[in-house]
Residue, then its C-alpha position, 0 to 999 in steps of 0.5 A: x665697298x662699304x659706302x655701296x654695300x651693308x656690311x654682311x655684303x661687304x665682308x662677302x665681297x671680301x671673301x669673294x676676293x680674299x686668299x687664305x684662312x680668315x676669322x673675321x669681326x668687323x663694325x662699322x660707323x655707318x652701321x653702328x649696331x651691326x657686327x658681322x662676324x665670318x670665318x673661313x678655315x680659322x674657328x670663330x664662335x659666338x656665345x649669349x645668353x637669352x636672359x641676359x643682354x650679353x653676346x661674345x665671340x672669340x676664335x678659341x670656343x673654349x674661351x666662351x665656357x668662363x663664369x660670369x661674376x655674380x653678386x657676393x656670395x652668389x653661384x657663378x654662372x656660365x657667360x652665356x647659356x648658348x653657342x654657334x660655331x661658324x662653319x670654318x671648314x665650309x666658310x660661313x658668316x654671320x651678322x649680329x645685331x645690337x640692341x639696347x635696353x633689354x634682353x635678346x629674348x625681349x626684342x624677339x618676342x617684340x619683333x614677333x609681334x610687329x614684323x610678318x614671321x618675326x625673326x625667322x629669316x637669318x642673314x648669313x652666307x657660306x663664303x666662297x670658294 
């Protein structure tokens, strides 16, 4: 499945076939800098930051509301400034890109600029009943 498929296609032909309640984070070495992550009767949250080149997730959201260590003496900020929570009621899943050298906000502003509608079109699916 995965030498024929991307990875959001596989994790959706999982689900197609899969029984129970699932959150899900998978990687691949064929695709180094995609993260799919997928949620199906369990919750799975993800938290970034714009600002900052950092993304977490976790299946307890509360988990995402910790304080990012800061320089000594500095203000403790929140690990992330924004969140989504996967439709787990639904099943819903989601892939997340990685890329080095700069901010989120850096590389959508970058992508705007080369690509027709920049990254306005999101690659996820609502799993399968």
């Amino acid at each position: 499945c995965f030498f024929n498929q991307d990875l959001l296609t596989s994790i959706h032909s999982f689900f197609k076939h899969a029984e129970g309640t699932f959150g899900v984070s998978a990687t691949c070495t064929l695709w180094p800098h995609s993260i799919v992550l997928a949620a199906k009767g369990q919750p799975v949250s993800l938290a970034f930051d714009m600002e900052r080149p950092i993304a977490v997730w976790s299946s307890e959201p509360s988990a995402l509301t910790v304080s990012w260590p800061t320089a000594p003496g500095g203000r403790p900020k929140r690990l992330a400034t924004a969140r989504w929570d996967l439709n787990d009621a639904a099943g819903e899943a989601i892939e997340l890109r990685v890329f080095e050298g700069a901010s989120a906000q850096h590389h959508i502003q970058a992508a705007d600029k080369v690509l027709a509608g920049g990254l306005g079109v999101a690659r996820y699916f609502a799993t399968p009943d």
